[in-house]
C-alpha positions, 0 to 999 in steps of 0.5 A, spaced: 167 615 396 164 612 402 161 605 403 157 607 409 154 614 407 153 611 401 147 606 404 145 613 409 145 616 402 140 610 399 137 609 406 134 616 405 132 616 397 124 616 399 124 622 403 128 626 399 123 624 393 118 626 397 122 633 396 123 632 389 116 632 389 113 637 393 117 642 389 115 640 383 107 639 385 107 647 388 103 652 383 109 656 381 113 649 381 120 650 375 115 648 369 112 653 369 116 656 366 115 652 360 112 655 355 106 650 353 107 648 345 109 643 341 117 641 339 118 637 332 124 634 337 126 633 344 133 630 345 136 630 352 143 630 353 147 626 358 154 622 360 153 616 365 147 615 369 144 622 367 144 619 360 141 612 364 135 616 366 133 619 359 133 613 355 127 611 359 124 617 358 124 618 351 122 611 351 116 614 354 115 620 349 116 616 343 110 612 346 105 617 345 108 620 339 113 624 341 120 624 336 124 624 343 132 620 344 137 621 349 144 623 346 151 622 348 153 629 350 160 627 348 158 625 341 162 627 334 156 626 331 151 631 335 144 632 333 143 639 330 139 645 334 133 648 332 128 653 332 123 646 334 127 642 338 127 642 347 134 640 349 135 638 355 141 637 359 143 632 364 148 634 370 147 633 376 153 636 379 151 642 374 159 641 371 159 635 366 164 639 361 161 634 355 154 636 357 155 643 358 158 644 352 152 640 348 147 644 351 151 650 349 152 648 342 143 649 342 143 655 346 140 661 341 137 656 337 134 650 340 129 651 346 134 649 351 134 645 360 138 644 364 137 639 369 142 640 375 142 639 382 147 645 384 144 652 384 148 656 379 152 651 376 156 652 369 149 648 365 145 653 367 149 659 363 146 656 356 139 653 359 133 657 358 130 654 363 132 649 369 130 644 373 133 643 380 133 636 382 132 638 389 135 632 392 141 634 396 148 632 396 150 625 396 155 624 402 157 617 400 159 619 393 155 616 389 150 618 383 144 614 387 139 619 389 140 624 384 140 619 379 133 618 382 131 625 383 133 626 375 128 621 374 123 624 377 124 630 374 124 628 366 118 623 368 115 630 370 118 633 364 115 628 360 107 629 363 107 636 361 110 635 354 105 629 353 100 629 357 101 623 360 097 622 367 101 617 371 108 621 369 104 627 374 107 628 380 100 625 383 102 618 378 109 618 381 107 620 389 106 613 390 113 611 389 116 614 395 111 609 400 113 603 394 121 605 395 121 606 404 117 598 403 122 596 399 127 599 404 123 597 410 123 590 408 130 589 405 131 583 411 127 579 408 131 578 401 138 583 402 142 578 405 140 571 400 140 576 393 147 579 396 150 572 397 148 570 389 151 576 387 158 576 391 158 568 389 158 569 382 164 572 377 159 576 373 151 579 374 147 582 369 142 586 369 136 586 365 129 590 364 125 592 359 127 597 353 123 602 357 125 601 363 132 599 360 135 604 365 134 600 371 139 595 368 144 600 366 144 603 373 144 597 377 150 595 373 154 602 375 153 600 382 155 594 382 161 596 379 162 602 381 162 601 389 163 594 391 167 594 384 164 588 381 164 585 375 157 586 373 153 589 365 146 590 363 142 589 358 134 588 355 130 583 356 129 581 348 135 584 347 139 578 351 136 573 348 140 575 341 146 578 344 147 574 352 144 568 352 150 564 351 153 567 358 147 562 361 153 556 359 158 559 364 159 558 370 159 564 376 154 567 372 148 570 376 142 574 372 138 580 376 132 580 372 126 586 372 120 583 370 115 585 366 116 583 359 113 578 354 121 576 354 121 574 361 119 566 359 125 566 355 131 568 360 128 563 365 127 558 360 134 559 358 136 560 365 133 553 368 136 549 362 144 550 363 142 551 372 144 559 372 141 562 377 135 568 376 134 574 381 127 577 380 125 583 382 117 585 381 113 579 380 114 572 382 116 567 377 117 559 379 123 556 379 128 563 380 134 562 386 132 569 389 126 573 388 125 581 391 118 583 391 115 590 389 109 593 390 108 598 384 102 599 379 105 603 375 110 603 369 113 610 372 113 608 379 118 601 378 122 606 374 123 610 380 124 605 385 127 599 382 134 600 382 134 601 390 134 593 389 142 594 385 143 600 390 142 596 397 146 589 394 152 594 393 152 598 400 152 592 403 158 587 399 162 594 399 161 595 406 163 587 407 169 588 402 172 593 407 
């Protein structure tokens, strides 16, 4: 792992979507190769942030009516195959040994995907079908732009089965102008937001259920490059379950906006003085906020975390 081939790995994330995209936009593009019918089930299948990406997919699926979730890989308590069920196995490196075996035990029955970025990987051998990520190796050693590029594609995977437009390689083009803005600007928000992070002793991150992905991802990179102490949650959720953390000293709260909830965790917040970074729209009295350009529900999806990912880049370089 490398803190300056990771930002290079960050840096680079708008372009090497727009290659995602470009594939997958071609009319013989990989899912063509889905068969069009209905499936009773979808169940993705995942560890870490494979597993992030399809919970906001299936929270997509589910809107339009589409018995979808996404499934620990290492569960002892897997969901059965199937004549009617699409299990779609998430692996970026193509060898997540919990995640290859969960496929494996839907092959034959299920009809089963492998999304993967590395041709030829073990998860292709039970897979039907596979959807390649397109998104090139990650020098840094990070999860970051593959986890993106799996967004994409289940996004992408996603519009086809539900017929949903704006989860269309069309929908998602626009994210790859929103992500090089958000990048191209990050002067004017990076070092305020940064400094809030590496003050505190815990940041949470927290988005809406259908974005919850986001905020697990943002977590991970915060733990898992600078190695801070950072959670997640959902926006309603925390209301419930992470409200009182406001009392504590040292406690910061990243906050992807677009819930009713929102009112509620700045209310809490400014009450006990415990400072709230926003990330979308604006919101009165927050100690920091990060602008996002994005009309769709997708398109934050896909370029929100790059908030979380550029905060990390910089206070693991600064960590030395």
């Amino acid at each position: 792992m490398n803190p300056d081939l990771f930002l290079a790995d960050v840096l680079s994330a708008p372009e090497r979507l727009a290659r995602t995209l470009d594939a997958y936009e071609a009319s013989d593009g990989p899912l063509g190769e889905l068969a069009a019918r209905s499936y009773d089930r979808v169940v993705f299948l995942g560890m870490g942030s494979s597993r992030f990406a399809a919970l906001s997919v299936s929270a997509l699926l589910r809107a339009q009516g589409i018995a979808a979730w996404a499934e620990y890989a290492s569960s002892s308590v897997p969901s059965p195959p199937s004549r009617g069920t699409l299990a779609v196995g998430i692996s970026a490196s193509g060898a997540t040994a919990e995640t290859v075996a969960a496929l494996e035990r839907h092959a034959g029955q299920s009809t089963t995907i492998a999304v993967t970025n590395v041709p030829g990987s073990a998860i292709e051998d039970p897979a039907d079908i596979v959807l390649p990520l397109h998104s090139g190796p990650e020098h840094g050693g990070v999860a970051c732009v593959s986890f993106q590029a799996t967004l994409a594609v289940l996004l992408l995977l996603a519009g086809r089965l539900g017929q949903h437009a704006d989860a269309g390689v069309g929908g998602l083009r626009p994210a790859v102008e929103v992500a090089a803005s958000l990048r191209d600007e990050r002067a004017g928000w990076l070092g305020e937001v940064a400094a809030l992070v590496t003050s505190g002793e815990l940041t949470q991150a927290i988005a809406p259920a259908h974005r919850l992905s986001s905020a697990l991802q943002s977590a991970l990179m915060l733990r898992e490059g600078p190695r801070l102490n950072a959670s997640a949650a959902e926006t309603g959720d925390w209301l419930h379950v992470d409200v009182y953390l406001t009392k504590r000293p040292g406690y910061r709260t990243l906050l992807y906006t677009g819930t009713g909830y929102d009112d509620g965790v700045l209310e809490w917040a400014t009450l006990r003085s415990s400072p709230v970074i926003t990330v979308g729209e604006a919101r009165a009295g927050t100690a920091a906020h990060v602008p996002l350009a994005a009309a769709t529900e997708p398109v934050r999806t896909l370029v929100e975390t790059g908030v979380a990912e550029l905060v990390a880049a910089q206070l693991w370089a600064e960590s030395g």
